[in-house]
C-alpha positions in Angstrom: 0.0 0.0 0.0 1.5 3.4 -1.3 -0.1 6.8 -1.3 -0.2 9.2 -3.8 3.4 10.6 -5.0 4.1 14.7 -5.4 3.1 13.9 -9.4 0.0 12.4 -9.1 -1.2 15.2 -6.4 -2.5 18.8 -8.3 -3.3 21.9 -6.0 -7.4 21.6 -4.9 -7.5 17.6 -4.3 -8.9 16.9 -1.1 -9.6 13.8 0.9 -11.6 13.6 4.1 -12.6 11.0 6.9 -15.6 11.3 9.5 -15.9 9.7 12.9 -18.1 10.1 15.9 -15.8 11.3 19.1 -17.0 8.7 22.2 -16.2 8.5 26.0 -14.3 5.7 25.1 -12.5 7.6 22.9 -11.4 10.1 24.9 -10.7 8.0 28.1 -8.2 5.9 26.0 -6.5 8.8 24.6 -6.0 10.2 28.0 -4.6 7.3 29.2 -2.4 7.0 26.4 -1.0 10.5 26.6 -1.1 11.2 30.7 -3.9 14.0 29.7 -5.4 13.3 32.5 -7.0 17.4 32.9 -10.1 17.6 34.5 -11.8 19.2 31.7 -11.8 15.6 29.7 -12.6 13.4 32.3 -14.4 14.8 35.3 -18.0 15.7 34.7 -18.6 17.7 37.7 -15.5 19.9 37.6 -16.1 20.3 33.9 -20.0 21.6 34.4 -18.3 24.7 36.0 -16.0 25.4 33.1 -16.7 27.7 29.9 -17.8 24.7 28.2 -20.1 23.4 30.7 -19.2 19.9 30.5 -16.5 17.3 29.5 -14.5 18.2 25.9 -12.4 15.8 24.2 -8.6 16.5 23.9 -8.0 19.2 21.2 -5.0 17.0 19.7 -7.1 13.9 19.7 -9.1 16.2 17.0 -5.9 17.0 15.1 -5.4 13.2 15.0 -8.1 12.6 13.0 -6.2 14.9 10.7 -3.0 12.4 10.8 -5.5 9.7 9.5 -6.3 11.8 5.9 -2.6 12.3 5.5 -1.1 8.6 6.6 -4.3 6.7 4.9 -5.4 9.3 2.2 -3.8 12.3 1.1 -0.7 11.5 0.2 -1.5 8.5 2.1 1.0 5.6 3.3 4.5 6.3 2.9 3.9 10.1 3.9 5.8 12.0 5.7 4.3 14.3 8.7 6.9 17.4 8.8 4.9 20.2 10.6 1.2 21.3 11.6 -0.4 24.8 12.6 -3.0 24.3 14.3 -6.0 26.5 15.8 -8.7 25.0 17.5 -12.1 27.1 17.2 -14.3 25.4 19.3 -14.7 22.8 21.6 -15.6 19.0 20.3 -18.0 17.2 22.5 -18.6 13.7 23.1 -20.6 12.1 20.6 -20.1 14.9 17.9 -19.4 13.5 14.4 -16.1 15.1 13.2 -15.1 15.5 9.6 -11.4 16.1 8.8 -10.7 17.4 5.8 -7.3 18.2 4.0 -6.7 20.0 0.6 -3.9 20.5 -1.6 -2.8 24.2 -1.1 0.7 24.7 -2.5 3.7 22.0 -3.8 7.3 22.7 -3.8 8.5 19.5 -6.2 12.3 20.1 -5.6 12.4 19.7 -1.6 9.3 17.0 -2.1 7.2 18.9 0.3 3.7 20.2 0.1 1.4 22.4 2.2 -2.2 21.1 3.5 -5.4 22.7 4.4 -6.6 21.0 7.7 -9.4 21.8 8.8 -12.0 19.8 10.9 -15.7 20.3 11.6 -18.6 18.8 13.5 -21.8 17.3 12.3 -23.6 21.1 12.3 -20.8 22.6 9.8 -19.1 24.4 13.0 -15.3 24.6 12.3 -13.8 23.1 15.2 -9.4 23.2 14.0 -8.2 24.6 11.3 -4.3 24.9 10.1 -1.9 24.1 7.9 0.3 20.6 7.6 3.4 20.3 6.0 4.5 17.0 4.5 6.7 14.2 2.2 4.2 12.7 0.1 5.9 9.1 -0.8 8.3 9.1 -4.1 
């Protein structure tokens, strides 16, 4: 399995994937990363916060992001250099996120190209948004 090399990409392709955001989901990612803040996993002191109850992990989001590039756009055999990253609202359990990537600029003598990320929930709210830098495969 190879993704798609620097000549078969053109500026404006896109590629996207979609998945519902669970308990289970965030629980496992905070274990995983130590993110244990109180904001992702304790109800009651997450009611008093801004967002009035538990959010899952902003970079658990952005990972959904990794899964366009590594599986997508270029796909396997890509190469993850950088990512800008600004999260615009807050994802909540049980909201459908779609992460989307574009094409937005190629530079074919370093083998590098620039991304649009951006990632929003089932009611069109954009949620991240940025810019990933990458290697497609040769």
């Amino acid at each position: 399995m190879k993704g798609r090399t620097m000549a078969e990409l053109k500026i404006g392709d896109k590629a996207f994937f979609e998945k519902t955001i669970t308990e289970s989901d965030v629980y496992l990612y905070a274990g995983i990363t130590g993110d244990l803040n109180p904001a992702h996993i304790n109800q009651v002191e997450a009611e008093q916060s801004m967002f009035k109850g538990r959010i899952a992990h902003g970079m658990l989001t952005a990972g959904l992001v990794s899964a366009v590039l590594g599986m997508q756009l270029p796909g396997p055999g890509t190469i993850y250099l950088g990512q800008e990253l600004k999260f615009t609202a807050p994802v909540k359990f049980q909201d459908t996120i779609k992460a989307e990537v574009e094409v937005m600029e190629k530079i074919e003598e370093k083998n590098i190209m620039k991304l649009k990320t951006i990632c929003t929930n089932q009611e069109g709210t954009v949620v991240l948004k940025g810019v990933a830098t990458v290697m497609p495969p040769k």
